[in-house]
C-alpha positions in Angstrom: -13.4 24.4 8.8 -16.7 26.0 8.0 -19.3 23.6 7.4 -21.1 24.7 4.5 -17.5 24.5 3.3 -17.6 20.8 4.4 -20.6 20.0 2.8 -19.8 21.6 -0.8 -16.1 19.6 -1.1 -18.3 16.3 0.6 -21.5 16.7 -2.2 -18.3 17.3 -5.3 -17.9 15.2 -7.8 -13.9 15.3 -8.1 -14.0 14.9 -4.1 -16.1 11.2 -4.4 -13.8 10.3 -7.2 -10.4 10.8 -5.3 -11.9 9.6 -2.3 -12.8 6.2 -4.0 -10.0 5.6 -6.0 -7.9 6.0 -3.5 -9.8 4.1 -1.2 -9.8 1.0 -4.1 -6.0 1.5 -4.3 -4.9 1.4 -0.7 -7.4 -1.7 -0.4 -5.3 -3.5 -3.1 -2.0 -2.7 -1.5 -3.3 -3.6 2.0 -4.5 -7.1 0.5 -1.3 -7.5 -1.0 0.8 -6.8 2.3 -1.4 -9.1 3.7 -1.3 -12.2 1.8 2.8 -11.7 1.6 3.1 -11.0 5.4 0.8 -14.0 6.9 2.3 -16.3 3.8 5.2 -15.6 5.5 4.1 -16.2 9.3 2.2 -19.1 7.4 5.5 -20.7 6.2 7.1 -20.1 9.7 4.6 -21.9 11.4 3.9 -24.6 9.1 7.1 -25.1 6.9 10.1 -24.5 9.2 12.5 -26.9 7.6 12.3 -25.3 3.9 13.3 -21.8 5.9 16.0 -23.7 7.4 17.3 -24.9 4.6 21.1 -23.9 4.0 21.6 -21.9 0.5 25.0 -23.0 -0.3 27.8 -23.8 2.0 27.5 -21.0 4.6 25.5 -20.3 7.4 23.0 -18.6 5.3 19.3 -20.3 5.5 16.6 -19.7 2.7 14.7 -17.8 5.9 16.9 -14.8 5.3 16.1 -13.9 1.5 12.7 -14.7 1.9 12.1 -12.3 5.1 14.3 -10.2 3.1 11.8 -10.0 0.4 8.8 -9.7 2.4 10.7 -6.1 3.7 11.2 -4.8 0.3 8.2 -5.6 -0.8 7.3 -3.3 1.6 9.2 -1.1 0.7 8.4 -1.3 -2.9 4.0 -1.0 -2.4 4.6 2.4 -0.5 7.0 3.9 -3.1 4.3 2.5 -5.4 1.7 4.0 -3.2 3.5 7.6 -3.1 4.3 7.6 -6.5 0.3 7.6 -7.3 -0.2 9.6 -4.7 1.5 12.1 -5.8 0.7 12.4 -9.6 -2.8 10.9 -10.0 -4.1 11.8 -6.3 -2.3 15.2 -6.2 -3.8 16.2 -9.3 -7.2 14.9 -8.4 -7.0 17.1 -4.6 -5.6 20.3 -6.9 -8.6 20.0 -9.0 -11.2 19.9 -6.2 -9.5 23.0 -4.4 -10.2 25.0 -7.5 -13.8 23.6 -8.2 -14.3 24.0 -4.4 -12.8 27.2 -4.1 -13.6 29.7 -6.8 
């Protein structure tokens, strides 16, 4: 990439704003992940008999719904995360390349 280039989509106004707001964002859904993820490693290391706890009169233990949960909520921050991505961060990137490059 030439570096004037560089410089001109770095010094753009449309290029700090999509650059912070998705900075903000991904921040939010990376402190999210983490307080679901290490609540969960918390309550395996400090809580182990409410995880074994039996739901019903099966072999199923409370342990599996709730690791259950921490993978779709995964699941449901990065479809979250992509569905931003591309509408309002898309649009934001489109804008910049025809500020940047007219």
């Amino acid at each position: 990439m030439d570096a004037a280039l560089a410089s001109k989509i770095a010094g753009h106004p449309k290029y700090q704003e999509l650059k912070s707001k998705r900075s903000s964002f991904g921040w939010w859904l990376t402190a999210a992940m983490m307080i679901v993820y290490y609540g969960f490693i918390l309550l395996v290391a400090f809580n182990k008999p409410f995880l074994a706890s039996r739901l019903g009169e099966g072999v199923m233990t409370m342990g599996i719904p709730v690791g259950l949960g921490v993978i779709l909520f995964t699941i449901v921050i990065t479809a979250i995360y992509v569905r931003r991505a591309n509408s309002e961060f898309d649009s934001l990137a489109e804008e910049l390349n025809k500020a940047v490059l007219k």
